[in-house]
PDB file as gemmi writes it, atoms N, CA and C in Angstrom:
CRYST1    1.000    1.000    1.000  90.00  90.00  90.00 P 1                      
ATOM      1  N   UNK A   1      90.845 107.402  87.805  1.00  0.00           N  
ATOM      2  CA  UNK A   1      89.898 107.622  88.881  1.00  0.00           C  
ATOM      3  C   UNK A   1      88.491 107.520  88.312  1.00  0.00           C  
ATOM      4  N   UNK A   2      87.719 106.534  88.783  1.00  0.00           N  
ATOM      5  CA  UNK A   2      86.534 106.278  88.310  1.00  0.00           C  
ATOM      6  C   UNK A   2      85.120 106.053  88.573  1.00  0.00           C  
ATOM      7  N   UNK A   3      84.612 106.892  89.111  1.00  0.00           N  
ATOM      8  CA  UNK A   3      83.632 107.168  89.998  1.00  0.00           C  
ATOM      9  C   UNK A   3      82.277 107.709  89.216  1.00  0.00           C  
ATOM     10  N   UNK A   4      81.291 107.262  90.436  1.00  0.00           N  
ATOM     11  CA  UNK A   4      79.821 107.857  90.062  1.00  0.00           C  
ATOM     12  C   UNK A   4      79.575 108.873  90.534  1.00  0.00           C  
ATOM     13  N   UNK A   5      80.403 109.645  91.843  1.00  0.00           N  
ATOM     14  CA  UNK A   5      80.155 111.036  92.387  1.00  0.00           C  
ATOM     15  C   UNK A   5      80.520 111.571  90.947  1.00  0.00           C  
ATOM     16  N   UNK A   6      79.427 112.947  91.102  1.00  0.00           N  
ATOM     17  CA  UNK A   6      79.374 114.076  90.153  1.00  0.00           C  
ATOM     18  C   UNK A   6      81.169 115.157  90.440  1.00  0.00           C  
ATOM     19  N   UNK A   7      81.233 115.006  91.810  1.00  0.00           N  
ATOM     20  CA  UNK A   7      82.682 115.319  91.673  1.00  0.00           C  
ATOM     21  C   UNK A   7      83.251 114.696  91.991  1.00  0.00           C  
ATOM     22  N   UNK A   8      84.804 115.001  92.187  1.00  0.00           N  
ATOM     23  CA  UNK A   8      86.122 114.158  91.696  1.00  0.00           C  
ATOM     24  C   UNK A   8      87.869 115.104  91.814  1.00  0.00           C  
ATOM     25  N   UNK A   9      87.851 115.011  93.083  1.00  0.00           N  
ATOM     26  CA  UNK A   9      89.275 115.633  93.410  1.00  0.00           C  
ATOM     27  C   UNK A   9      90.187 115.269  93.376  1.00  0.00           C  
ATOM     28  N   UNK A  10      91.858 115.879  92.856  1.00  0.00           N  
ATOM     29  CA  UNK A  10      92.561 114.817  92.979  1.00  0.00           C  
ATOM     30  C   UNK A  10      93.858 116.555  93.255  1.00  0.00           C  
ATOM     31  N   UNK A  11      94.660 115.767  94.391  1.00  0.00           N  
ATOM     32  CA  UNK A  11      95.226 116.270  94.567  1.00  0.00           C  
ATOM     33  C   UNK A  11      96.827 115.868  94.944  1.00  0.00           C  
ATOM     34  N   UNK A  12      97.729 116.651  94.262  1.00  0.00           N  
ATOM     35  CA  UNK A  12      99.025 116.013  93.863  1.00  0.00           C  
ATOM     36  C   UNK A  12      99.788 116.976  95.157  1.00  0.00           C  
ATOM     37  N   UNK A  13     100.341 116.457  95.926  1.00  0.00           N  
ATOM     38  CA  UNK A  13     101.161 116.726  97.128  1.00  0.00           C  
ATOM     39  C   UNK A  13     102.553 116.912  96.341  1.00  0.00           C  
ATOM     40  N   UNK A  14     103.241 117.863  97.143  1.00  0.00           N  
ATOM     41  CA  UNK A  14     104.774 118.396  96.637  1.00  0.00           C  
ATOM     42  C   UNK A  14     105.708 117.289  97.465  1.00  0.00           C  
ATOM     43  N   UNK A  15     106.440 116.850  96.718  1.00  0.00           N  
ATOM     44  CA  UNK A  15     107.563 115.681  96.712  1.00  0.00           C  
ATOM     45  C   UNK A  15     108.434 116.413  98.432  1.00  0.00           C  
ATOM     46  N   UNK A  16     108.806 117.778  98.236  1.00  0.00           N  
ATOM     47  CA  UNK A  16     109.167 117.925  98.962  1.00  0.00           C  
ATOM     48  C   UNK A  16     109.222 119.660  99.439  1.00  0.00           C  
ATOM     49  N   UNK A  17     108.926 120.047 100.672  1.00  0.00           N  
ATOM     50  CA  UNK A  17     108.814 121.547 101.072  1.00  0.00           C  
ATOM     51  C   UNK A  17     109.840 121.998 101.942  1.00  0.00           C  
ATOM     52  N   UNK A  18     109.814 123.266 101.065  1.00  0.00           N  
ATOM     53  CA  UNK A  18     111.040 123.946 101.894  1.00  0.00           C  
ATOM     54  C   UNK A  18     111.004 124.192 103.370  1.00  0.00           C  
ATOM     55  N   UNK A  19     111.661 124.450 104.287  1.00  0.00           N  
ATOM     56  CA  UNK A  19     110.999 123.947 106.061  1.00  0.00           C  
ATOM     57  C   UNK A  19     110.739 125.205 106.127  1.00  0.00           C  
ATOM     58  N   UNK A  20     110.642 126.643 105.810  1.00  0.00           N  
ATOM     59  CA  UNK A  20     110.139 127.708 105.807  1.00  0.00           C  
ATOM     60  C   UNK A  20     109.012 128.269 105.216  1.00  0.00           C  
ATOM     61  N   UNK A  21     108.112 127.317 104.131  1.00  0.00           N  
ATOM     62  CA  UNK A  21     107.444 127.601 103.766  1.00  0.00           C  
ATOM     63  C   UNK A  21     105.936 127.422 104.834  1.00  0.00           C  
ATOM     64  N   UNK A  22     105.576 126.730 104.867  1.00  0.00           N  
ATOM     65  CA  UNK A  22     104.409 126.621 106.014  1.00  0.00           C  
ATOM     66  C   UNK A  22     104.384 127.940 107.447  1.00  0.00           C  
ATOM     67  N   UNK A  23     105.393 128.054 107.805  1.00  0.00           N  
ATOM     68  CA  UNK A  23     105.546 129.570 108.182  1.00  0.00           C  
ATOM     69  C   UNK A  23     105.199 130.641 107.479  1.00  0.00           C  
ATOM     70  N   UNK A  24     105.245 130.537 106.345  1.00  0.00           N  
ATOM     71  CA  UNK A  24     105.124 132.185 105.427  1.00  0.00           C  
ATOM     72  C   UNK A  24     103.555 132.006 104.287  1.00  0.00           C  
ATOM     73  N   UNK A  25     103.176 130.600 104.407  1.00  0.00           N  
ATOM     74  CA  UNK A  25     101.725 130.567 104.119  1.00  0.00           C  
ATOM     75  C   UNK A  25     100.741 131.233 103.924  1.00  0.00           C  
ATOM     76  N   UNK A  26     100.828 131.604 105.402  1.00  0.00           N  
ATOM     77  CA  UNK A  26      99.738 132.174 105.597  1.00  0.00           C  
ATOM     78  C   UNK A  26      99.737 133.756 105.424  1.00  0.00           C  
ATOM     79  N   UNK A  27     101.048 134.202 104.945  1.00  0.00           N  
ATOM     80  CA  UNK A  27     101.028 136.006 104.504  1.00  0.00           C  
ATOM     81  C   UNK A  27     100.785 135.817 103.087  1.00  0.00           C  
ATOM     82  N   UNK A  28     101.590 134.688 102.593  1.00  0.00           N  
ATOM     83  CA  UNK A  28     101.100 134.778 101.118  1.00  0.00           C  
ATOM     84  C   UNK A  28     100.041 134.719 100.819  1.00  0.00           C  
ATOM     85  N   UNK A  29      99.021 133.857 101.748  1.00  0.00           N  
ATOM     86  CA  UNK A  29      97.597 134.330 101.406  1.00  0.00           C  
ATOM     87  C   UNK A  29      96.600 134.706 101.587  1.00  0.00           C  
ATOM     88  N   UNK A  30      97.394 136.171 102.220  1.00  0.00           N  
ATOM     89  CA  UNK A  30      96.271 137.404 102.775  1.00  0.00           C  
ATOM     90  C   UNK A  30      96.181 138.423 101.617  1.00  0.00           C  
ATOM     91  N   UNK A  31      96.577 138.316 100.150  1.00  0.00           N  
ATOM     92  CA  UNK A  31      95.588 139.050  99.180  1.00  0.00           C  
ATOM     93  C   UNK A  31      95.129 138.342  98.122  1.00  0.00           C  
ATOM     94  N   UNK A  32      95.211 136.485  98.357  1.00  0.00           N  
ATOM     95  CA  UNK A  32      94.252 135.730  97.857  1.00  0.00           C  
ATOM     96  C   UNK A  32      92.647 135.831  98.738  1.00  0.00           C  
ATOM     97  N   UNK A  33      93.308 136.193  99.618  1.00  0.00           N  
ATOM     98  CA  UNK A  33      91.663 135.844 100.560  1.00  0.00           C  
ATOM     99  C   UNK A  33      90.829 137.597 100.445  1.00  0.00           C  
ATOM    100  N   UNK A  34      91.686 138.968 100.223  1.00  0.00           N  
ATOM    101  CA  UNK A  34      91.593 139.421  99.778  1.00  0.00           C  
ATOM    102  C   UNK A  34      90.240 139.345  98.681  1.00  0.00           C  
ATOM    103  N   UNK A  35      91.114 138.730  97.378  1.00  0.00           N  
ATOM    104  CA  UNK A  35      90.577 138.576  96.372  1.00  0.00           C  
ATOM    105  C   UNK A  35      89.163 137.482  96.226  1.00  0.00           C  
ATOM    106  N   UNK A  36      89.794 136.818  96.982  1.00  0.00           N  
ATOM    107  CA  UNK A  36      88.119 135.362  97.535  1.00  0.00           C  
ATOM    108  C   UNK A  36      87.004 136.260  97.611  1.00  0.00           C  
ATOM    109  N   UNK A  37      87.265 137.072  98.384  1.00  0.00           N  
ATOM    110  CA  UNK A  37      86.026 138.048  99.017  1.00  0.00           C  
ATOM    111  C   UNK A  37      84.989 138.760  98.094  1.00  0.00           C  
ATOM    112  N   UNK A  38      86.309 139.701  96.928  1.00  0.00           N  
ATOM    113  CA  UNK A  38      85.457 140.516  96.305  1.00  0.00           C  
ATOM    114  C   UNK A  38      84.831 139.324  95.119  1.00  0.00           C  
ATOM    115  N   UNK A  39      85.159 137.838  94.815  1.00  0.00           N  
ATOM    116  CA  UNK A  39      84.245 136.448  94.101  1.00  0.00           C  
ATOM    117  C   UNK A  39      83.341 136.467  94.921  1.00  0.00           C  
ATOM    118  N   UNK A  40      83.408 135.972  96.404  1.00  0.00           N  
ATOM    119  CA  UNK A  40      82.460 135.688  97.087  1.00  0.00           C  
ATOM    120  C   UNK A  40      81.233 136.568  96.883  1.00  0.00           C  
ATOM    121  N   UNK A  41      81.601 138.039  96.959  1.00  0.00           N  
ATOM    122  CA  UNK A  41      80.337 138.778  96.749  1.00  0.00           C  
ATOM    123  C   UNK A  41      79.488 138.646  95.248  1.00  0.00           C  
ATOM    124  N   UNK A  42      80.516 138.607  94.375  1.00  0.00           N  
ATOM    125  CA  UNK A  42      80.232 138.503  93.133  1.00  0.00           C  
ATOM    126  C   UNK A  42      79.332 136.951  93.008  1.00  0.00           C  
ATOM    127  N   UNK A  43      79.562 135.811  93.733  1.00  0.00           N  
ATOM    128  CA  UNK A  43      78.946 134.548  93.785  1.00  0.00           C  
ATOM    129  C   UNK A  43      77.973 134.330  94.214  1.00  0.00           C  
ATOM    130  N   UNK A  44      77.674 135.440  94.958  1.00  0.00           N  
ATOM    131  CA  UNK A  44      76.573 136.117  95.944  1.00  0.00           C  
ATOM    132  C   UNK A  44      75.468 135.982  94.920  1.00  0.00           C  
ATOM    133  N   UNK A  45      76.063 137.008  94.361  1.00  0.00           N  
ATOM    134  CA  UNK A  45      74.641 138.330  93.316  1.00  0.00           C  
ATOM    135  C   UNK A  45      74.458 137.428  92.347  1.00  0.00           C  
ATOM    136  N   UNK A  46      75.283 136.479  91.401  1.00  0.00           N  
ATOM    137  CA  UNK A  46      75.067 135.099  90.815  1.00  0.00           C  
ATOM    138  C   UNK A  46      73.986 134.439  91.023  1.00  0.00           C  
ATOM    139  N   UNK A  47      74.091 133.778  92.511  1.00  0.00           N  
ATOM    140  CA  UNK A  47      73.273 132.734  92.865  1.00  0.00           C  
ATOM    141  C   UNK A  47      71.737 133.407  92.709  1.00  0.00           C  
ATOM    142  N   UNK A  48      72.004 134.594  92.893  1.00  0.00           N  
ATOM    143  CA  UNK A  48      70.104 135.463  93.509  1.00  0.00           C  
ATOM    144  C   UNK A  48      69.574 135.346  91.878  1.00  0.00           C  
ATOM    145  N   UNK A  49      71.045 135.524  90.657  1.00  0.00           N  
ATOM    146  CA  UNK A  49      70.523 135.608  89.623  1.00  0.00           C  
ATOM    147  C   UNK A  49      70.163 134.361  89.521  1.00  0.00           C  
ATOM    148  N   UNK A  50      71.004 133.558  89.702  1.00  0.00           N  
ATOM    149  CA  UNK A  50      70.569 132.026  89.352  1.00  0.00           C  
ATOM    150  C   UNK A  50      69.316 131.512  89.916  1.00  0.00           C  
ATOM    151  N   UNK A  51      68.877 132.143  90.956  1.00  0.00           N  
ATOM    152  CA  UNK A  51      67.322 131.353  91.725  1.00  0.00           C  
ATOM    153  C   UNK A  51      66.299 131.625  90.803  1.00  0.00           C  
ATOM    154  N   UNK A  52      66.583 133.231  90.404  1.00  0.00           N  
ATOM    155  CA  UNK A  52      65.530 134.076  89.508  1.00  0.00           C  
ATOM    156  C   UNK A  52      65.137 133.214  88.104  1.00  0.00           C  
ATOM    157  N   UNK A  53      66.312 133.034  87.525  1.00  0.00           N  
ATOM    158  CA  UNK A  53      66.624 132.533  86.206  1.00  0.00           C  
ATOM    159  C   UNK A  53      65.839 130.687  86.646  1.00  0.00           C  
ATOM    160  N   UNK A  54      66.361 130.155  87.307  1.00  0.00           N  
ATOM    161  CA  UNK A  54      65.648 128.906  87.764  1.00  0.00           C  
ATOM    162  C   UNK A  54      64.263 129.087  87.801  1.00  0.00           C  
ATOM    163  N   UNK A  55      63.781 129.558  88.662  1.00  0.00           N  
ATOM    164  CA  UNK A  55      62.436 129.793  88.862  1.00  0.00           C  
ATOM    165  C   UNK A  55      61.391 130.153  87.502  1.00  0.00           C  
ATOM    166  N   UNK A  56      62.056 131.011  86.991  1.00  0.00           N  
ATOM    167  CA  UNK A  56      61.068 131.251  85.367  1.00  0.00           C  
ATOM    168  C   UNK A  56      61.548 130.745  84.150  1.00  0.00           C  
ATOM    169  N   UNK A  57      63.122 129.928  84.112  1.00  0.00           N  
ATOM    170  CA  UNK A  57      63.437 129.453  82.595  1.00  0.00           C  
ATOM    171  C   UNK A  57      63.222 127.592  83.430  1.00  0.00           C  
ATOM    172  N   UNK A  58      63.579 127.245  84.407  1.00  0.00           N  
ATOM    173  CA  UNK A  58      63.768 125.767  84.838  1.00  0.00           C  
ATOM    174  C   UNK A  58      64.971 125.439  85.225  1.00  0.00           C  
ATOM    175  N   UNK A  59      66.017 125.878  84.349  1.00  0.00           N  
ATOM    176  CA  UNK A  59      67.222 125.838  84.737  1.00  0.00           C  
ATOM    177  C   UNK A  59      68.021 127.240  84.803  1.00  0.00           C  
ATOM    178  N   UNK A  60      69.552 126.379  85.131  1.00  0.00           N  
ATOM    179  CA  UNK A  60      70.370 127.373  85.630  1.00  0.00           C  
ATOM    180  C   UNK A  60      70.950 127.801  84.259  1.00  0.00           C  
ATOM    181  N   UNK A  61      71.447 128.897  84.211  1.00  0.00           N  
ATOM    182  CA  UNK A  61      72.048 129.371  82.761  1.00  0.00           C  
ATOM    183  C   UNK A  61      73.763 128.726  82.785  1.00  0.00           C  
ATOM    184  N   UNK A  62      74.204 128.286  81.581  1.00  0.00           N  
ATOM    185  CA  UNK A  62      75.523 127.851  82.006  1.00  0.00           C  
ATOM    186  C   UNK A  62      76.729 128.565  82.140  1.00  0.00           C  
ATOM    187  N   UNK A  63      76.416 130.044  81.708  1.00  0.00           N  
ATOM    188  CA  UNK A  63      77.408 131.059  82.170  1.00  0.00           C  
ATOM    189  C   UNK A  63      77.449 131.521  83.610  1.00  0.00           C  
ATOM    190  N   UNK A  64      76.304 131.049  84.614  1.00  0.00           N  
ATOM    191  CA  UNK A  64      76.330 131.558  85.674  1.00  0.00           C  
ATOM    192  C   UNK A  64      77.076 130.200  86.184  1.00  0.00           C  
ATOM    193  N   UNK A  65      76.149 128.864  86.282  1.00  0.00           N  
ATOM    194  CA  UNK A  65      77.059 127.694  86.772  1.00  0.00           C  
ATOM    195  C   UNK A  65      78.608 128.173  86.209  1.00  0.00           C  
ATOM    196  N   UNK A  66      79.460 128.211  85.537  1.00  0.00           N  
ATOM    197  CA  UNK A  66      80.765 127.990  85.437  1.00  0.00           C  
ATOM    198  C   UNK A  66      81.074 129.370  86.390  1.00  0.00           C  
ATOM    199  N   UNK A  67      80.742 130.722  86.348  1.00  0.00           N  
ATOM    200  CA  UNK A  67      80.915 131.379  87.538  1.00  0.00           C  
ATOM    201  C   UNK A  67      81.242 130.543  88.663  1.00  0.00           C  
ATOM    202  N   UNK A  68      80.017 130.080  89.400  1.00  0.00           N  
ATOM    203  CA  UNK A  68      80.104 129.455  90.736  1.00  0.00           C  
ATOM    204  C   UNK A  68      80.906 128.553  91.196  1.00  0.00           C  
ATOM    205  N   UNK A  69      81.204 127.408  89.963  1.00  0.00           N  
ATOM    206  CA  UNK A  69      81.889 126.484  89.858  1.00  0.00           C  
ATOM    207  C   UNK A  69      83.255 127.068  89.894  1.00  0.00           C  
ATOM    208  N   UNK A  70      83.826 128.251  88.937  1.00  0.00           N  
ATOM    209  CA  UNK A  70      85.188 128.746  89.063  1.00  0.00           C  
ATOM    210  C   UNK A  70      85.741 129.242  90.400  1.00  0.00           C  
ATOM    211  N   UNK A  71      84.378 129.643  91.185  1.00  0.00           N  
ATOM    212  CA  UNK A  71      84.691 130.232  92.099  1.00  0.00           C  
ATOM    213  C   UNK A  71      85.564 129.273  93.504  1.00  0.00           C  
ATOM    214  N   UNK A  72      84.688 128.611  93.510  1.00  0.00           N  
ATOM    215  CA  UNK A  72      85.032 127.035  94.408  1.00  0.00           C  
ATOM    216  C   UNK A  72      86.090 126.608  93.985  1.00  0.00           C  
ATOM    217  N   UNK A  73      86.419 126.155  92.606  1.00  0.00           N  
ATOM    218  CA  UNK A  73      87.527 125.975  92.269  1.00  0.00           C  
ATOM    219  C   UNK A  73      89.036 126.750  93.080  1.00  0.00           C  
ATOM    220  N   UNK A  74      88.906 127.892  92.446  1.00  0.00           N  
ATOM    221  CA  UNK A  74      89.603 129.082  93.255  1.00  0.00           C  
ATOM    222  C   UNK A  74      90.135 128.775  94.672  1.00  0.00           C  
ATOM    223  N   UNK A  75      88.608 128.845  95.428  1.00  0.00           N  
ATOM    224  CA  UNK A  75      88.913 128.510  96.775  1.00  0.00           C  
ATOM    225  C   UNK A  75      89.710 126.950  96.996  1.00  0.00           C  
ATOM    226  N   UNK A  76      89.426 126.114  96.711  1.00  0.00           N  
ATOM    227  CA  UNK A  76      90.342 124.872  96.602  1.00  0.00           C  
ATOM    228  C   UNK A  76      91.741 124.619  96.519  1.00  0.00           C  
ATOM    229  N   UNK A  77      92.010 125.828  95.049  1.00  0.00           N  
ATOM    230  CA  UNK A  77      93.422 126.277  94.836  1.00  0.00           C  
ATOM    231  C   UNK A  77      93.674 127.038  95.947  1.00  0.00           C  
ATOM    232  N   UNK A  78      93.543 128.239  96.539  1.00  0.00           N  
ATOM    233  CA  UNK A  78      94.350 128.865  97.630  1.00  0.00           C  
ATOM    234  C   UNK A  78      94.154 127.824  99.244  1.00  0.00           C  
ATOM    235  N   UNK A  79      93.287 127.075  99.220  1.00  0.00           N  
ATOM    236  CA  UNK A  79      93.134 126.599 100.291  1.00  0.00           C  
ATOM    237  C   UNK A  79      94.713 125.151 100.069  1.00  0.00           C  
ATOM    238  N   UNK A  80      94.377 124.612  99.560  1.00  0.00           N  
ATOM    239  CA  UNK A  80      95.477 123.595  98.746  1.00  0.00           C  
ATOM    240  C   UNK A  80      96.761 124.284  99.093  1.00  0.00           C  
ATOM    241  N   UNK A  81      97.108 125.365  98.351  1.00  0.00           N  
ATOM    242  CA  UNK A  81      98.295 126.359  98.914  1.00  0.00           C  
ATOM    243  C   UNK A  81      98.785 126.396 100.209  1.00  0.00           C  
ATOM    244  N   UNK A  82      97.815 127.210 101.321  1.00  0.00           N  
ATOM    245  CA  UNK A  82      97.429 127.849 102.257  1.00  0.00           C  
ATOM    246  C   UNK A  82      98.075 126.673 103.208  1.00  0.00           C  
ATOM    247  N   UNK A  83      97.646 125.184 102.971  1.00  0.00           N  
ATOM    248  CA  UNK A  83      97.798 123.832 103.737  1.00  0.00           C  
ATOM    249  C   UNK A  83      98.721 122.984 103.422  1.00  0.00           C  
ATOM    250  N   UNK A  84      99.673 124.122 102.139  1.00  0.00           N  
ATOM    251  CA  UNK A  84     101.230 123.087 102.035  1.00  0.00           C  
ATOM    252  C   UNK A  84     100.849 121.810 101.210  1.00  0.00           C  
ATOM    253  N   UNK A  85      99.517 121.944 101.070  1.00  0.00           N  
ATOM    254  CA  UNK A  85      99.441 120.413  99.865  1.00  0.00           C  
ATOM    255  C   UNK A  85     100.114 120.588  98.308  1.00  0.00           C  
ATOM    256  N   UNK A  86     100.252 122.114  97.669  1.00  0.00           N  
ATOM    257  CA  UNK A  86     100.856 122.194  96.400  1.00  0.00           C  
ATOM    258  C   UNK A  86     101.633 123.408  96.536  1.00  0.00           C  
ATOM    259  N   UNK A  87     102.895 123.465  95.754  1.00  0.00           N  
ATOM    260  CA  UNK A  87     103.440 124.235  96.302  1.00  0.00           C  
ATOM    261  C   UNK A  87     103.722 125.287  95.035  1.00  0.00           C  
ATOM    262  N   UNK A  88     102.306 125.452  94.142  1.00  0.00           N  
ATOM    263  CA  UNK A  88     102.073 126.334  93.549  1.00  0.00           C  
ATOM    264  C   UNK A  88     101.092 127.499  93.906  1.00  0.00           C  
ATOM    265  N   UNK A  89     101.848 128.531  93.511  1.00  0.00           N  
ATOM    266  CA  UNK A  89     101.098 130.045  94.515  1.00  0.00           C  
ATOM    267  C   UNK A  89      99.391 130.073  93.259  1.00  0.00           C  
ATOM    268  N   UNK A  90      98.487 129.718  93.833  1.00  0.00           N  
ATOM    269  CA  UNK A  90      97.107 129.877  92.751  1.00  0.00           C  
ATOM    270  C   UNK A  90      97.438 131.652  92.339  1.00  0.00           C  
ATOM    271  N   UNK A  91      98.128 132.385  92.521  1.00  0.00           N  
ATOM    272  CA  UNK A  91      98.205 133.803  92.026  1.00  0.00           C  
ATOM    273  C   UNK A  91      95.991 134.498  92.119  1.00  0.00           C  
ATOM    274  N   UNK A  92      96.717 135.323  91.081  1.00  0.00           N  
ATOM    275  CA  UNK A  92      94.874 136.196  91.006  1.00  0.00           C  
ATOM    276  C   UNK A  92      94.864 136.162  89.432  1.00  0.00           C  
ATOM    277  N   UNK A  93      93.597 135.206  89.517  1.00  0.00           N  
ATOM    278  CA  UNK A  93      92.969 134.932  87.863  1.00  0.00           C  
ATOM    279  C   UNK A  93      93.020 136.306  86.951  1.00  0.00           C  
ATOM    280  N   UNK A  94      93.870 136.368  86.128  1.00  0.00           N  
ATOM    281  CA  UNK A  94      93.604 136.934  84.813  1.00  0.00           C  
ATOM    282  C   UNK A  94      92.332 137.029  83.831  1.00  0.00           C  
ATOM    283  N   UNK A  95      93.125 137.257  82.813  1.00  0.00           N  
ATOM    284  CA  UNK A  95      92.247 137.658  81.685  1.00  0.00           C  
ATOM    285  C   UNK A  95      91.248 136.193  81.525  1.00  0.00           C  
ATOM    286  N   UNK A  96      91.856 135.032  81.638  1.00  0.00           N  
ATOM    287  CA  UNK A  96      90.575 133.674  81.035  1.00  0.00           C  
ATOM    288  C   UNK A  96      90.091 133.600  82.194  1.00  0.00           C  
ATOM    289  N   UNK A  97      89.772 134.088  83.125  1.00  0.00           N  
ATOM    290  CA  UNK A  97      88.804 134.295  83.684  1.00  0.00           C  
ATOM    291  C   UNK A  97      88.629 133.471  85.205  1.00  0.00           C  
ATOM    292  N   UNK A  98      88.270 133.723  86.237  1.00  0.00           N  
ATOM    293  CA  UNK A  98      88.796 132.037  87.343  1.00  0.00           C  
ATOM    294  C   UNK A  98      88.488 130.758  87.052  1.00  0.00           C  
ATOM    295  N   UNK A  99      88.243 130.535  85.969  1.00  0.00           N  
ATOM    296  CA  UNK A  99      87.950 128.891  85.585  1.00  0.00           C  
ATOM    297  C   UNK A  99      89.192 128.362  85.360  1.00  0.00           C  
ATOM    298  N   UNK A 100      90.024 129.287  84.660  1.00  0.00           N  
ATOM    299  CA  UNK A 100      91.333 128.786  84.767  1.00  0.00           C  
ATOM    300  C   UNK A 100      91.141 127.516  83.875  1.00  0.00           C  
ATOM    301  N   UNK A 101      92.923 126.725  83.304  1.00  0.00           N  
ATOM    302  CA  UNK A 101      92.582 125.517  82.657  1.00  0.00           C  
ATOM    303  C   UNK A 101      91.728 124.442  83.337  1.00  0.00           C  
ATOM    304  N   UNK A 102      91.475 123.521  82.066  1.00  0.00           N  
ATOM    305  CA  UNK A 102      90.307 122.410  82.535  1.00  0.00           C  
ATOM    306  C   UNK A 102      91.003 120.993  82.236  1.00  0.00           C  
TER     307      UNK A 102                                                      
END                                                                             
């Protein structure tokens, strides 16, 4: 895949789904969305840092970008889930943190 967009999605569809799963979707991911929420806030207080940090260094710090970026990520994975496109549960990020592998 070879492109000039800065991003670049690629998403691998499940060969085949169980006919009960798309029914039960959407309970499995009522304590991912849960968990979205208490990122979201956290992505929140980020960004205010990130305007601050912009405004008097020029740029963004790169521990805050990979925050924001993990965060979206995240959402992609449970949304991906949520819509039967992979039929891996994104679970709730551990210890390496929501960036998860790269």
């Amino acid at each position: 895949m070879s492109s000039s967009y800065p991003l670049n999605t690629e998403v691998v569809c499940a060969e085949r789904v169980v006919r009960w799963r798309p029914l039960v979707n959407w309970i499995l991911v009522i304590p991912l969305y849960l968990w979205l929420i208490v990122l979201e806030y956290g992505a929140a207080a980020v960004s205010l840092a990130g305007r601050f940090a912009i405004v008097f260094t020029g740029r963004l710090p790169e521990c805050l970008g990979d925050y924001l970026v993990g965060v979206l990520r995240y959402q992609w994975r449970v949304a991906a889930f949520l819509y039967g496109l992979t039929a891996d549960y994104p679970g709730v990020p551990g210890r390496g943190g929501i960036c998860g592998p790269r």
